[in-house]
BASEDO-222382 format. One record per residue: y, x, z of N, C-alpha, C in turn. Coordinates in pm, whole numbers, padded with zeros to 5 digits, always signed. Atoms other than C-alpha are relative to their C-alpha. Layout:
YXZYXZYXZ;...
***
This chain:
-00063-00009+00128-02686+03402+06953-00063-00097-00100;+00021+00083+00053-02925+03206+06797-00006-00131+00025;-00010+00149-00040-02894+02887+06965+00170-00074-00048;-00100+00013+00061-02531+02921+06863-00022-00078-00137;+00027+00014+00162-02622+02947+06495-00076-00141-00027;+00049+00124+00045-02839+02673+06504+00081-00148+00017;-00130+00070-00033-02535+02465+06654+00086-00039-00057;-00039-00034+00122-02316+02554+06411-00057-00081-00116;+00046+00055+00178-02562+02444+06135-00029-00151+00024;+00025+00125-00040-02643+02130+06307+00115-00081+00002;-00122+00055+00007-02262+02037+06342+00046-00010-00160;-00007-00002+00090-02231+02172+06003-00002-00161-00081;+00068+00123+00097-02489+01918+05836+00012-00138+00085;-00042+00128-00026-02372+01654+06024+00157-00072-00008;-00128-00004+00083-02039+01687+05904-00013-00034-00113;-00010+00061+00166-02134+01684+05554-00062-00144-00003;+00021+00082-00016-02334+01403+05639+00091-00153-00050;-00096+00132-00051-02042+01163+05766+00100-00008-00168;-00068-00038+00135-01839+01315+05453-00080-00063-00114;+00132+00054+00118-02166+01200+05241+00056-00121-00001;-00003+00166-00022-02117+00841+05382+00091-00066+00026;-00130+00113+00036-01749+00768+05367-00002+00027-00147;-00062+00031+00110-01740+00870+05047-00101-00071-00133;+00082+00094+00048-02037+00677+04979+00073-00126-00023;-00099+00128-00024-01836+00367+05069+00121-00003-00075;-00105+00010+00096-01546+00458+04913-00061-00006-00118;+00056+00060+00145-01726+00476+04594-00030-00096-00063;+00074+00165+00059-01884+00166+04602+00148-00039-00008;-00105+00101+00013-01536-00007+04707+00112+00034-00135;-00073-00067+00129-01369+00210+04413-00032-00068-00130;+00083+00089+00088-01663+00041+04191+00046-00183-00007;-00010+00137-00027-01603-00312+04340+00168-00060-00076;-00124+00029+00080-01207-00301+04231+00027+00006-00114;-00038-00018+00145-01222-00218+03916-00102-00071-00081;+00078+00145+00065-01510-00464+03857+00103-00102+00010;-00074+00167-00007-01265-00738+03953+00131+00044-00036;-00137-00034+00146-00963-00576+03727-00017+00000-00100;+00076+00041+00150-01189-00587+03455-00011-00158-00015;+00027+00157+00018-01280-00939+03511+00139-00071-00027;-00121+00006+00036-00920-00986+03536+00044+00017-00124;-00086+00030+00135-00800-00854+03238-00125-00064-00107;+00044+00103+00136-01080-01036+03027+00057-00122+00013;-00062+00119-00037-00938-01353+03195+00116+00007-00077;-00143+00035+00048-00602-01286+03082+00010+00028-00199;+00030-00022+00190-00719-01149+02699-00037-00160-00031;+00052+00091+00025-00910-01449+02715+00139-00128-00036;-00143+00070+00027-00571-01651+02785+00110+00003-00092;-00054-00091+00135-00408-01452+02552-00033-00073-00121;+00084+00075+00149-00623-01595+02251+00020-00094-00014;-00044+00098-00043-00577-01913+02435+00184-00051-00129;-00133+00098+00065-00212-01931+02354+00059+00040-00123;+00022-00036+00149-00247-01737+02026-00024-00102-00078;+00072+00093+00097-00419-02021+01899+00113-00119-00002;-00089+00105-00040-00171-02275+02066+00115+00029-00043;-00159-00075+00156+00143-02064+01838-00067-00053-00112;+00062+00041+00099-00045-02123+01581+00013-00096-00092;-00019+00158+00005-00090-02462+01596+00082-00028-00015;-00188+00022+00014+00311-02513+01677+00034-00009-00076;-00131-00040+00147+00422-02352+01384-00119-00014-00125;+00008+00033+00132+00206-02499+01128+00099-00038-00131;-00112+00058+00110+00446-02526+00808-00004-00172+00025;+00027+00159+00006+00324-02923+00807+00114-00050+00078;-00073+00005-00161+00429-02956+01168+00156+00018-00010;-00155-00028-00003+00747-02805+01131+00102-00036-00088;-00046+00113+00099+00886-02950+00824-00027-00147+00050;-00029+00173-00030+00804-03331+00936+00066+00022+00110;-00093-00016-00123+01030-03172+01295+00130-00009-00092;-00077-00029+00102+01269-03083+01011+00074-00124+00009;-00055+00127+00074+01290-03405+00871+00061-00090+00121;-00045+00072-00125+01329-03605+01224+00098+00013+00051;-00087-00074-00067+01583-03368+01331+00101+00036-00046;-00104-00071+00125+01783-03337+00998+00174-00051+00046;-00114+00064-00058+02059-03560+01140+00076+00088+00066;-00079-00074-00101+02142-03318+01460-00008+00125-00069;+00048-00152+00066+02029-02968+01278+00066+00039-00119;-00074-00006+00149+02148-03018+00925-00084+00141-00030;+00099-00128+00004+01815-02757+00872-00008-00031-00188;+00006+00005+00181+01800-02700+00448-00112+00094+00030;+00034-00068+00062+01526-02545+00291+00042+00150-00050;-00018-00085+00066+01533-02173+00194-00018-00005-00141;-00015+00003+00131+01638-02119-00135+00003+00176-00067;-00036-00145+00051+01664-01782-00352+00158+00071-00017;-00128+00002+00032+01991-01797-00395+00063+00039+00101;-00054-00001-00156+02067-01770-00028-00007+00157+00019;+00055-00105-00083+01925-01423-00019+00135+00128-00110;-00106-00059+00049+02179-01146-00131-00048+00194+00001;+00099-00127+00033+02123-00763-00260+00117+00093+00155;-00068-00057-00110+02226-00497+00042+00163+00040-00019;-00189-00024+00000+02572-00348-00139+00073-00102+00000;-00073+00124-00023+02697-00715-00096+00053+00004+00211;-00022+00048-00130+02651-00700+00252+00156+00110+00091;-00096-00111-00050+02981-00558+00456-00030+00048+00149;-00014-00014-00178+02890-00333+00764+00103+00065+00020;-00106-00040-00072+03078-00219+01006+00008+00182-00047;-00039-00096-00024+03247+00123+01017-00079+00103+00131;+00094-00077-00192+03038+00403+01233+00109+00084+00089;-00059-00040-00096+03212+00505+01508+00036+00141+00040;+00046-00133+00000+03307+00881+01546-00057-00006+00158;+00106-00037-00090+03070+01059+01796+00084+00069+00137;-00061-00002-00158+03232+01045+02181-00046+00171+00013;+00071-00155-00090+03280+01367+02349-00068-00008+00114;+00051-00009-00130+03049+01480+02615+00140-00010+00122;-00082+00024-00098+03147+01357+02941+00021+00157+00084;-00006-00083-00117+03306+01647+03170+00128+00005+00063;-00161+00041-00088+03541+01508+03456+00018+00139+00060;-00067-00091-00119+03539+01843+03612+00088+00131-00111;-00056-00087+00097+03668+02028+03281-00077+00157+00071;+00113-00128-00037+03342+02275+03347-00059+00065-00147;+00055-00031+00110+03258+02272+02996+00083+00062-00136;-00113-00073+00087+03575+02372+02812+00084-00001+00053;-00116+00042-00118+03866+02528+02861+00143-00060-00058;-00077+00053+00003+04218+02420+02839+00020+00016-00228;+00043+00036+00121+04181+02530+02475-00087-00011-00065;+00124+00085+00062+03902+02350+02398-00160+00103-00081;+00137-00075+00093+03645+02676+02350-00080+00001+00099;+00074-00045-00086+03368+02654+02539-00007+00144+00087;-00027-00126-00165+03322+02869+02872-00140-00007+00019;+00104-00035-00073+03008+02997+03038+00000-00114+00170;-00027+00119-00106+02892+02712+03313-00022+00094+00150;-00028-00080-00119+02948+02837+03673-00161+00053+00051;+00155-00015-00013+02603+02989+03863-00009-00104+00088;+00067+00085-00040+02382+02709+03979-00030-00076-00119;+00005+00050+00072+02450+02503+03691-00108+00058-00121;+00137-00015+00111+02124+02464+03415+00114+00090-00128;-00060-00058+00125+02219+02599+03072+00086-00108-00076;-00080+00078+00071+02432+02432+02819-00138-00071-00096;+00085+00043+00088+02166+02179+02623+00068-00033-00121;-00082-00002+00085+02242+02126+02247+00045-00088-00062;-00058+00095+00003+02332+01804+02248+00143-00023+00048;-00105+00045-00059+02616+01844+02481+00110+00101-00068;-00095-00109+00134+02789+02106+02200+00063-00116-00087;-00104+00134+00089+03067+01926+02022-00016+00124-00094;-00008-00124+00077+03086+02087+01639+00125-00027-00025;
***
């Protein structure tokens, strides 16, 4: 009985063992990837700043006014003026649209006169979006 037991404990701790030392390994390699996703995304922040700086540059006012001027021929680009800019009740929008009925091709949701019905069993509950008022 006791040679058992000691069997047992010997299989045991050599079980936890092996368990110790994959997930030794996995740890490290867990460590190792996310060192080089870090390095990664500083690379790409880094690039980032990169072409932050290189917008920048582009659209200096200077820059873009003497494009202006080169380009006035094909563009016909004017200056903003104040005058151009206009107060909102000038502006005409569109008309809002009335609000679509919920879709129901199987006519599950109302009935022929249009009062809601209880939905068959299986079907979820009625949510209260899909309520026409």
């Amino acid at each position: 009985m006791r040679s058992v037991l000691y069997l047992l404990t010997t299989l045991a701790v050599m079980g936890m063992a092996f368990w110790a030392y994959r997930e030794n390994y996995s740890t490290q390699a867990a460590l190792t990837e996310m060192g080089s996703v870090q390095r990664e995304i500083a690379t790409l922040r880094e690039d980032l700043g990169v072409l932050r700086a290189e917008w920048a540059f582009l659209n200096r006012p200077d820059r873009l006014q003497d494009l202006v001027n080169l380009n006035f021929d094909k563009l016909k680009l004017m200056p903003f003026d104040s005058s151009q800019y206009v107060d909102v009740v000038q502006v005409s929008f569109p008309k809002p649209k009335p609000a679509a009925a919920p879709l129901d091709p199987l006519g599950l949701l109302t009935s022929p006169d249009n009062v809601p019905v209880e939905r068959p069993a299986g079907f979820p509950p009625i949510r209260p979006q899909e309520r026409t008022p």
